[in-house]
C-alpha positions in Angstrom: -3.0 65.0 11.1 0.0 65.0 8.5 -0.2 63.0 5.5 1.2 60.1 4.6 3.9 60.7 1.7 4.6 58.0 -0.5 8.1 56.9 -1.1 9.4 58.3 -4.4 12.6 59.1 -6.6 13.5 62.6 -8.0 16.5 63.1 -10.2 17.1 66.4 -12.7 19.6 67.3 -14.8 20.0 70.8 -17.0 20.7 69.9 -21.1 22.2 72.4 -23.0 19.7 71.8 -25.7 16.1 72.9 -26.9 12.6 71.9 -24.6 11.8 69.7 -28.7 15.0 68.1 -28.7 15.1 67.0 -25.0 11.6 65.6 -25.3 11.8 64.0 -28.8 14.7 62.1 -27.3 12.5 60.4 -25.0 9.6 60.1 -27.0 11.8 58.5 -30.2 13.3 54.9 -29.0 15.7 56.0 -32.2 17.2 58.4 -29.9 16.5 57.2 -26.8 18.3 53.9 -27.5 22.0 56.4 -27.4 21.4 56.9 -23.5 18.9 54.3 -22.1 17.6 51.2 -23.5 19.3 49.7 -26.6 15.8 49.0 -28.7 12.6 50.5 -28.3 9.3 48.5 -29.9 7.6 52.0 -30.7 7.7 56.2 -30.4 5.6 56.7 -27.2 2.1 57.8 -27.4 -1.0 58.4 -24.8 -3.0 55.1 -24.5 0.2 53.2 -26.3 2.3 49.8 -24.3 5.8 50.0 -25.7 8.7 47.6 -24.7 12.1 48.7 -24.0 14.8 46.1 -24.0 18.2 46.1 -22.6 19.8 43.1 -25.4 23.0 42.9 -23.3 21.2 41.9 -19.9 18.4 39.9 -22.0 15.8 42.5 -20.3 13.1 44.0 -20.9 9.9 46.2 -19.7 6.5 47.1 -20.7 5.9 51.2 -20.4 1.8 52.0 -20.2 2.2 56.0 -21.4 -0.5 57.3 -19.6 0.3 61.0 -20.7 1.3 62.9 -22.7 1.7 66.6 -22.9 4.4 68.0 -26.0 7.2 69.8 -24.4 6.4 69.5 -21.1 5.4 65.9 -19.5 5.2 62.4 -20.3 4.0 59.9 -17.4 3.9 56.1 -17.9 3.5 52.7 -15.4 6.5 50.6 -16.3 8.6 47.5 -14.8 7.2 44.5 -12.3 5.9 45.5 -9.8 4.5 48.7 -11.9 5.7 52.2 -10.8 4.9 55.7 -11.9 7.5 57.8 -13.7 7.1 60.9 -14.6 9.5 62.9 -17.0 9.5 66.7 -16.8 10.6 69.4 -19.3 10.9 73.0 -18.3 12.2 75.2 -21.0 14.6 77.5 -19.3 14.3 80.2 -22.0 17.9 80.0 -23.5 17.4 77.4 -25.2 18.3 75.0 -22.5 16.2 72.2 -21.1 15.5 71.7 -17.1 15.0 67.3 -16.8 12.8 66.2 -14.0 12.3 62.7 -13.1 10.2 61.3 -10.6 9.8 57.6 -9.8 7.0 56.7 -7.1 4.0 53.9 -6.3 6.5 51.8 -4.7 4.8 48.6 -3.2 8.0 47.3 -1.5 8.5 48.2 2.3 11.7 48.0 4.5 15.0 46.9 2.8 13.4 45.8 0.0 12.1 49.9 -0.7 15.6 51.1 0.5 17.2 48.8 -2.4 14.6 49.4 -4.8 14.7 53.8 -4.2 19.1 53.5 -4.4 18.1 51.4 -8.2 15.6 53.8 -9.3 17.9 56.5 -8.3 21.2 55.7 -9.5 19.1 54.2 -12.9 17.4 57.7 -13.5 20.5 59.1 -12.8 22.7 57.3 -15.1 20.3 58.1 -17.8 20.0 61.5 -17.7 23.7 61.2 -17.4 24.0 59.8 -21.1 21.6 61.9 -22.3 23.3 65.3 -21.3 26.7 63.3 -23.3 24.5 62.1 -25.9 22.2 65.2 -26.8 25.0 68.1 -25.9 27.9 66.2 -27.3 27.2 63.6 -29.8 29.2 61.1 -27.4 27.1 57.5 -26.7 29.1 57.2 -23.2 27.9 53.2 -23.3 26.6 54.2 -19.3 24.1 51.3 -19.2 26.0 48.3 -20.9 28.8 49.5 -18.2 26.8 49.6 -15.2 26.8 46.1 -14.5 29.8 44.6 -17.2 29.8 40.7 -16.9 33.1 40.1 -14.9 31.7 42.0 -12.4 28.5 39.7 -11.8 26.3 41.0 -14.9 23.1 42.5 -14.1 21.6 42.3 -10.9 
């Protein structure tokens, strides 16, 4: 009998820039706040809640870290429903940085998964978008705010 595979979002990107760097920028909401969220209430931590907010959509989001491992992982529970996401760092060697991202523990079923996997996606996406601008060339390519401006309906 096969198993049953839970639904799930996996996006990667290569950053031209050291396994330290890479992670720090997701562990420091200092950083993170160039390419993702625009304030962070704390550095992430095992055992720590932090909230991200997103000021120009009045939004914001609880992230349980659940793990941490320097260099290499950090997992956390985050939004409503909660989901898993898990951030991956592979050091390629050359002082370049392999990104994974997975997104799974979806509760939602039929259309309502469909809509919720094509978010996750093109969200995960869009942020390790920024962060390849941000880390490799300094440039804060405003991704988020843009994503959903207000003459086009705002946020969803």
């Amino acid at each position: 009998m096969a198993a049953k595979k839970t639904p799930g979002v996996e996006t990667q990107m290569l950053i031209r820039k050291p396994v330290s760097t890479v992670f720090e920028a997701f562990i420091d909401p200092a950083v993170t706040k160039h390419f993702w969220f625009t304030k962070g209430s704390d550095k992430l931590a095992a055992g720590k809640t932090v909230t991200w907010e997103w000021e120009m959509y009045n939004v914001s989001a609880k992230a349980v870290v659940k793990e941490i491992i320097p260099n290499k992982k950090i997992s956390i529970d985050w939004g409503e429903p909660a989901t898993a996401v898990d951030f991956m760092f592979q050091d390629m060697g050359d002082g370049t940085t392999y990104v994974v991202i997975r997104n799974y523990g979806f509760t939602e079923q039929g259309d309502e998964l469909i809509s919720k996997i094509n978010d996750s996606t093109g969200g995960f996406t869009t942020v390790l978008d920024g962060l390849k601008a941000y880390l490799e060339h300094g440039i804060h390519l405003n991704l988020i705010a843009d994503k959903f401006p207000p003459a086009a309906g705002g946020h969803k």
